[in-house]
N, C-alpha and C positions, 0 to 999 in steps of 0.2 A: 741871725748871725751864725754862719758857720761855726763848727765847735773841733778842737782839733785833736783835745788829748783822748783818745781811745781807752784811757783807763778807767775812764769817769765811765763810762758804760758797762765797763766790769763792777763799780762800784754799785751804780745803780741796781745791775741785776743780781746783786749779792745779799741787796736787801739793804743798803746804806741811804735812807731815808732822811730828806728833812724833819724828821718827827725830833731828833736827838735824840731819842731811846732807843738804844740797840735791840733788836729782835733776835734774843738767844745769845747762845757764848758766842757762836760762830757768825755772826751778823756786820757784813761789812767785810771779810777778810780777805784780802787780795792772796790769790793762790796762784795766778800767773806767772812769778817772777817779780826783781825788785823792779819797780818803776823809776824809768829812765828820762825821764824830762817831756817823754811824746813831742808834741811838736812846737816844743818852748820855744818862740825864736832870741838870737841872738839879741834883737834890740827892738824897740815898739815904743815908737815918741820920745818920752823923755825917761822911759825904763830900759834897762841893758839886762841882760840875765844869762849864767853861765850856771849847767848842771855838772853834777858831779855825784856818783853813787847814787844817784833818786832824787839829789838835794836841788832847789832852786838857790844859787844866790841873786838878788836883785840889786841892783843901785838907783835911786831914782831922783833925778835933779828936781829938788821939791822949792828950789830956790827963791822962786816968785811967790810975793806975801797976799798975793791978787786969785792966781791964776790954779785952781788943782788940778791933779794928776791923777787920773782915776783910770785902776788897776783890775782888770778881768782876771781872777785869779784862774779860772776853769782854761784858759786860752794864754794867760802869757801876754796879751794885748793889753794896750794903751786904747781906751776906748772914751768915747763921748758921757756926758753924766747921763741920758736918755739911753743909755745902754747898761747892758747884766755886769756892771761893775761890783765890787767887794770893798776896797778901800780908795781911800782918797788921800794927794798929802799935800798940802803945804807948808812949809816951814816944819816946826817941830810937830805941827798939826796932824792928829788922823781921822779921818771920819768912815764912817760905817754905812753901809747900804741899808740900811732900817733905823727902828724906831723914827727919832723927830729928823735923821737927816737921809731917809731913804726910803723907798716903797717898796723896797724887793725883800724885807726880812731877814738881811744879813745880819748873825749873831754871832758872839767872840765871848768865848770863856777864858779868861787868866787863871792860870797856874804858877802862881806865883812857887820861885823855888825850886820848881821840879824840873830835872835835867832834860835838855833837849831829846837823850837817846832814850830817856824813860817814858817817854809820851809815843804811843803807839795806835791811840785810838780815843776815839772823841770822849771826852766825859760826859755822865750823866747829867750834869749837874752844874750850875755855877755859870749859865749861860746868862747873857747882858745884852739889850739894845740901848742905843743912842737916849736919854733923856732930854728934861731943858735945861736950860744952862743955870750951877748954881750959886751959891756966894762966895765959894772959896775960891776961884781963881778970879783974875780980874778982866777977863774975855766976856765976850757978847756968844762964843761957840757955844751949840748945846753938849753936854758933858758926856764920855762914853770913857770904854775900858779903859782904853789910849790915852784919854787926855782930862783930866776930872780937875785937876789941880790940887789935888792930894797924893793919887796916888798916881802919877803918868807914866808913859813905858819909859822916863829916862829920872836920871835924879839931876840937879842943877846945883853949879855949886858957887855959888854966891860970891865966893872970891877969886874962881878963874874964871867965874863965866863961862864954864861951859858945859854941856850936856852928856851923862854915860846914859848906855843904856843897862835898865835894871834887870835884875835876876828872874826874867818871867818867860812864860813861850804860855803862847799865845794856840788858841785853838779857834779856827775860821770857820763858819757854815754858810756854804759859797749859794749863788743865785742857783745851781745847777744841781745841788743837792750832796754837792761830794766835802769833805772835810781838809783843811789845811792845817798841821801847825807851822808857829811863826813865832822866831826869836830876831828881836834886833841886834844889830850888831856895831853903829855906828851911825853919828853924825855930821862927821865929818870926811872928809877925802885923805889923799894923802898928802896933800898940800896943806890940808889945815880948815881949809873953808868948811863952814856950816850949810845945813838943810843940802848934804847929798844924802843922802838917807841909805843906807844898806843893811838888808835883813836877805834871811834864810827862811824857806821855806820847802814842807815836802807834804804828800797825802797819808792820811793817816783813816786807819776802817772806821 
Protein backbone atom coordinates (compact mmCIF):
# COMPACT_ATOMS: atom_id res chain seq x y z
CA UNK A 1 0.00 0.00 0.00
CA UNK A 2 1.12 3.15 -1.12
CA UNK A 3 2.28 5.40 1.78
CA UNK A 4 1.60 9.22 1.38
CA UNK A 5 2.91 11.26 4.26
CA UNK A 6 6.59 12.23 3.23
CA UNK A 7 7.51 13.07 6.77
CA UNK A 8 7.52 9.52 7.81
CA UNK A 9 10.71 9.17 5.61
CA UNK A 10 12.36 12.12 7.16
CA UNK A 11 11.55 10.32 10.46
CA UNK A 12 12.93 7.18 9.38
CA UNK A 13 16.22 8.69 8.14
CA UNK A 14 16.66 10.64 11.27
CA UNK A 15 17.03 7.60 13.09
CA UNK A 16 13.24 7.24 14.65
CA UNK A 17 13.16 3.52 14.97
CA UNK A 18 10.77 0.87 16.04
CA UNK A 19 13.18 0.03 18.86
CA UNK A 20 11.47 3.02 21.25
CA UNK A 21 15.03 3.98 22.34
CA UNK A 22 16.15 7.06 21.14
CA UNK A 23 19.69 6.96 19.64
CA UNK A 24 21.21 10.14 21.17
CA UNK A 25 19.73 13.51 22.29
CA UNK A 26 19.29 14.36 18.62
CA UNK A 27 17.49 11.05 17.37
CA UNK A 28 14.22 11.51 15.63
CA UNK A 29 14.23 15.35 15.29
CA UNK A 30 12.29 16.80 12.44
CA UNK A 31 14.33 19.76 11.24
CA UNK A 32 12.34 20.30 8.09
CA UNK A 33 9.76 22.59 9.18
CA UNK A 34 6.53 22.06 11.21
CA UNK A 35 4.59 19.27 9.69
CA UNK A 36 1.62 20.02 7.85
CA UNK A 37 -0.92 17.03 7.67
CA UNK A 38 1.07 15.64 4.09
CA UNK A 39 -1.39 14.06 2.43
CA UNK A 40 -4.21 13.56 5.19
CA UNK A 41 -7.21 13.31 3.23
CA UNK A 42 -10.28 15.18 4.07
CA UNK A 43 -12.29 11.96 4.76
CA UNK A 44 -11.59 7.79 4.40
CA UNK A 45 -14.76 5.57 5.21
CA UNK A 46 -16.16 6.36 8.30
CA UNK A 47 -13.08 8.92 9.36
CA UNK A 48 -13.10 12.67 8.54
CA UNK A 49 -9.94 14.68 9.46
CA UNK A 50 -9.10 18.28 9.41
CA UNK A 51 -5.27 19.76 9.93
CA UNK A 52 -4.32 22.56 11.48
CA UNK A 53 -0.77 23.84 12.59
CA UNK A 54 0.74 19.97 12.25
CA UNK A 55 -2.39 18.80 14.23
CA UNK A 56 -4.69 15.92 13.01
CA UNK A 57 -8.26 16.40 14.35
CA UNK A 58 -10.31 13.06 13.58
CA UNK A 59 -13.95 12.26 14.02
CA UNK A 60 -14.87 8.65 13.57
CA UNK A 61 -18.42 7.17 13.40
CA UNK A 62 -17.56 4.31 15.60
CA UNK A 63 -21.37 3.72 15.90
CA UNK A 64 -21.82 0.07 14.95
CA UNK A 65 -21.42 -2.44 18.15
CA UNK A 66 -20.58 -5.12 15.26
CA UNK A 67 -18.61 -3.67 12.75
CA UNK A 68 -14.69 -1.74 13.55
CA UNK A 69 -13.04 1.02 12.06
CA UNK A 70 -9.67 0.51 11.62
CA UNK A 71 -7.37 3.64 11.29
CA UNK A 72 -3.79 3.85 9.30
CA UNK A 73 -2.27 6.26 11.25
CA UNK A 74 0.97 6.60 8.79
CA UNK A 75 -1.66 7.46 5.78
CA UNK A 76 -4.96 9.00 7.23
CA UNK A 77 -6.86 5.91 5.64
CA UNK A 78 -9.66 3.97 6.52
CA UNK A 79 -8.29 0.58 5.75
CA UNK A 80 -9.23 -3.25 5.82
CA UNK A 81 -8.19 -5.28 9.42
CA UNK A 82 -5.58 -7.34 6.85
CA UNK A 83 -3.85 -4.12 6.40
CA UNK A 84 -0.95 -1.70 8.48
CA UNK A 85 -3.67 -0.50 10.61
CA UNK A 86 -2.99 1.29 14.31
CA UNK A 87 -6.22 1.52 15.95
CA UNK A 88 -9.51 0.22 15.79
CA UNK A 89 -12.99 1.62 17.36
CA UNK A 90 -16.16 0.65 18.20
CA UNK A 91 -18.44 2.03 20.38
CA UNK A 92 -16.45 3.30 23.49
CA UNK A 93 -14.02 0.39 22.25
CA UNK A 94 -10.17 0.78 21.15
CA UNK A 95 -8.14 -1.79 20.04
CA UNK A 96 -4.47 -1.99 19.23
CA UNK A 97 -2.53 -3.56 16.31
CA UNK A 98 -0.39 -5.99 18.55
CA UNK A 99 -0.20 -8.03 21.45
CA UNK A 100 -3.49 -10.42 21.61
CA UNK A 101 -5.39 -8.16 19.20
CA UNK A 102 -2.82 -7.72 16.35
CA UNK A 103 0.23 -8.93 14.54
CA UNK A 104 1.88 -5.77 13.52
CA UNK A 105 3.42 -4.71 17.12
CA UNK A 106 1.61 -1.58 17.65
CA UNK A 107 2.47 -0.10 21.08
CA UNK A 108 0.82 3.02 23.15
CA UNK A 109 2.33 4.45 26.06
CA UNK A 110 -0.18 6.67 28.56
CA UNK A 111 0.90 9.60 29.98
CA UNK A 112 -1.35 10.12 32.13
CA UNK A 113 -1.63 14.11 33.10
CA UNK A 114 0.96 15.43 30.94
CA UNK A 115 -0.20 18.32 28.66
CA UNK A 116 -0.76 17.81 25.07
CA UNK A 117 2.00 20.70 24.10
CA UNK A 118 4.49 19.05 26.63
CA UNK A 119 4.81 15.74 24.77
CA UNK A 120 7.33 16.20 21.96
CA UNK A 121 8.83 12.88 21.70
CA UNK A 122 8.28 9.42 22.25
CA UNK A 123 9.07 8.23 25.87
CA UNK A 124 11.40 5.78 27.03
CA UNK A 125 9.45 3.91 28.92
CA UNK A 126 5.92 2.95 29.80
CA UNK A 127 5.04 1.21 26.52
CA UNK A 128 1.81 -1.49 26.61
CA UNK A 129 0.43 -4.15 24.14
CA UNK A 130 -3.05 -5.51 24.05
CA UNK A 131 -3.34 -8.39 26.92
CA UNK A 132 -6.19 -10.99 27.73
CA UNK A 133 -9.05 -9.97 28.82
CA UNK A 134 -9.36 -9.46 32.81
CA UNK A 135 -11.91 -9.65 35.76
CA UNK A 136 -12.45 -6.09 36.28
CA UNK A 137 -14.54 -5.15 33.49
CA UNK A 138 -17.41 -7.16 32.35
CA UNK A 139 -16.34 -7.67 28.39
CA UNK A 140 -15.16 -10.68 26.56
CA UNK A 141 -12.41 -7.74 24.82
CA UNK A 142 -8.78 -8.51 25.56
CA UNK A 143 -7.63 -5.43 27.95
CA UNK A 144 -5.08 -2.63 26.63
CA UNK A 145 -4.18 1.02 27.43
CA UNK A 146 -7.57 2.25 26.01
CA UNK A 147 -9.87 0.11 27.53
CA UNK A 148 -8.84 -2.25 30.77
CA UNK A 149 -11.98 -1.25 32.86
CA UNK A 150 -10.11 0.46 35.50
CA UNK A 151 -8.37 2.74 33.94
CA UNK A 152 -10.15 3.62 30.19
CA UNK A 153 -9.27 6.67 28.13
CA UNK A 154 -12.87 8.16 29.46
CA UNK A 155 -14.37 8.21 33.06
CA UNK A 156 -18.22 7.18 33.07
CA UNK A 157 -20.48 8.76 35.19
CA UNK A 158 -23.01 6.44 36.52
CA UNK A 159 -25.69 9.04 36.94
CA UNK A 160 -25.66 10.80 33.57
CA UNK A 161 -24.54 8.07 31.81
CA UNK A 162 -22.23 9.37 30.02
CA UNK A 163 -18.61 9.24 28.85
CA UNK A 164 -15.44 12.32 29.31
CA UNK A 165 -12.68 11.77 28.09
CA UNK A 166 -9.71 11.58 30.73
CA UNK A 167 -6.52 13.67 31.28
CA UNK A 168 -4.15 11.48 29.30
CA UNK A 169 -2.25 11.78 25.63
CA UNK A 170 -1.57 9.06 24.51
CA UNK A 171 1.75 8.02 22.68
CA UNK A 172 1.42 5.61 19.25
CA UNK A 173 4.24 3.40 17.69
CA UNK A 174 2.71 3.05 14.16
CA UNK A 175 3.23 -0.16 11.60
CA UNK A 176 5.77 2.16 9.69
CA UNK A 177 7.91 2.91 12.58
CA UNK A 178 7.02 6.78 13.08
CA UNK A 179 5.44 8.09 16.48
CA UNK A 180 1.95 9.68 17.11
CA UNK A 181 0.58 11.45 20.07
CA UNK A 182 -3.16 11.19 20.75
CA UNK A 183 -5.57 13.00 23.08
CA UNK A 184 -9.30 12.28 23.11
CA UNK A 185 -11.37 14.81 22.95
CA UNK A 186 -15.04 13.61 22.81
CA UNK A 187 -17.83 11.05 22.69
CA UNK A 188 -20.09 12.54 21.45
CA UNK A 189 -21.23 14.94 18.35
CA UNK A 190 -22.94 18.11 18.61
CA UNK A 191 -26.06 16.75 18.58
CA UNK A 192 -25.53 14.78 21.67
CA UNK A 193 -25.21 11.21 20.19
CA UNK A 194 -22.73 8.71 21.39
CA UNK A 195 -19.62 6.52 19.86
CA UNK A 196 -18.76 9.62 17.26
CA UNK A 197 -15.43 9.41 18.56
CA UNK A 198 -13.10 12.74 18.10
CA UNK A 199 -9.49 12.85 19.06
CA UNK A 200 -6.41 14.91 18.04
CA UNK A 201 -3.43 13.67 16.85
CA UNK A 202 0.32 14.95 15.59
CA UNK A 203 3.97 13.30 15.05
CA UNK A 204 6.18 13.62 17.64
CA UNK A 205 10.58 12.52 17.18
Amino acid sequence: MTRYVTWFMALTLLGCAPTLTPDGDDAGVIDSGPWTGGDIPPSSGSFTHSVADGVVTTVVDATSDTDWRHLDMDSGHSVAPSEGWELAFSRFRVRINGGTTGSAGVQVAALDGVAWDDVTRAPEEGWTVPGPDGEVDDDTEPDNVFNDGERDWYDYDVETHTLTPRDVTYVVASTEGAFFKLRFEAYYDDAGSPAVVRFRWAPVA
